[in-house]
C-alpha positions, 0 to 999 in steps of 0.5 A: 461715806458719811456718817448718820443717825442711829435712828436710821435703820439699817445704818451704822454709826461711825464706830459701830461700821469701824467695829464691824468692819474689823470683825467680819466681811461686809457686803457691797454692790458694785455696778458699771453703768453703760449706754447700749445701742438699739441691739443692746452693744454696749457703746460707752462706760461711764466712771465717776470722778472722785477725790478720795480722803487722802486728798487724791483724784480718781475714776470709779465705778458706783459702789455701796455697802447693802444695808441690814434687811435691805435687797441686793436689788434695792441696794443696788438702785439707791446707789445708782441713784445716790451717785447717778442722781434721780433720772438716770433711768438705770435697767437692773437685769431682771435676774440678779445674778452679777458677772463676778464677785469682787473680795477686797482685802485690807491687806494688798496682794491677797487678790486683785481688789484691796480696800485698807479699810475692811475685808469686803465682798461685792456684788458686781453687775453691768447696768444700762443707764438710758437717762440723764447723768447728774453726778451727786453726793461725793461724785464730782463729775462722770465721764463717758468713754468707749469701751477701747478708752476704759480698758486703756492704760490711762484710765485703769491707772486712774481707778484704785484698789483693783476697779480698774481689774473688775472694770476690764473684767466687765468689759470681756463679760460683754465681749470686749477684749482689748 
């Protein structure tokens, strides 16, 4: 994530986001881009490729903080451009009831999703993209699979802090159990 300035509103400084996230929980939304065929099967996900602080390469979904006075649903446009790039076309369900929530803990075990950095609550929602992909920011590449390559075990291995759970978890929301 990086860092901006306080006149920005809704943003956090570096310390005050370290502050907070220390305090209390903060929310997320997290999407799984797909492509849908003509009667709206989901035919392939698509994940990011990342290299994370420590230096490692890894597959994750779209994910960001919801801002202060900002809508789940805005939220979860800016990050679908921010990592999708402006032509993405993503179709944000009309109701905005996401297919679970995700609890990350600083401490791993406490459930299936672990950030060390912060308890985090995210909303996550599966969302058609019917345009073009460029991948931006700290994204540097995307990757479509079918639905039996994103649940197998090479993929999920590759996905941190329980993604690769709520990524399965998404595929059976959509019917697809492997």
């Amino acid at each position: 994530m990086s860092d901006t300035t306080e006149t920005t509103p809704g943003w956090l400084t570096t310390d005050e986001l370290e502050t907070a996230r220390a305090r209390m929980p903060i929310l997320y939304v997290e999407a799984v881009p797909v492509r849908v065929d003509d009667s709206g099967e989901v035919t392939s996900i698509g994940l990011l490729l990342r290299i994370g602080p420590d230096g490692t390469v890894s597959r994750t979904l779209v994910s960001g903080r919801v801002l202060h006075h900002e809508r789940v649903r805005d939220a979860l446009l800016r990050h679908l451009e921010k990592d999708l790039g402006p032509v993405a076309l993503p179709r944000v369900p009309a109701s905005l009831q996401p297919f679970t929530v995700a609890e990350y803990f600083p401490t791993a075990g406490v459930t299936s999703y672990h950030d060390p950095r912060q308890h985090a609550v995210s909303l996550a929602y599966i969302v058609p993209v019917s345009g073009d992909c460029r991948p931006r920011q700290d994204a540097l590449d995307l990757v479509w699979f079918s639905p039996q390559e994103a649940a197998s075990q090479a993929v999920q291995s590759e996905m941190p802090g329980g993604q690769g759970v709520l990524l399965k978890q998404a595929l059976a929301h959509v019917g697809h159990t492997y």
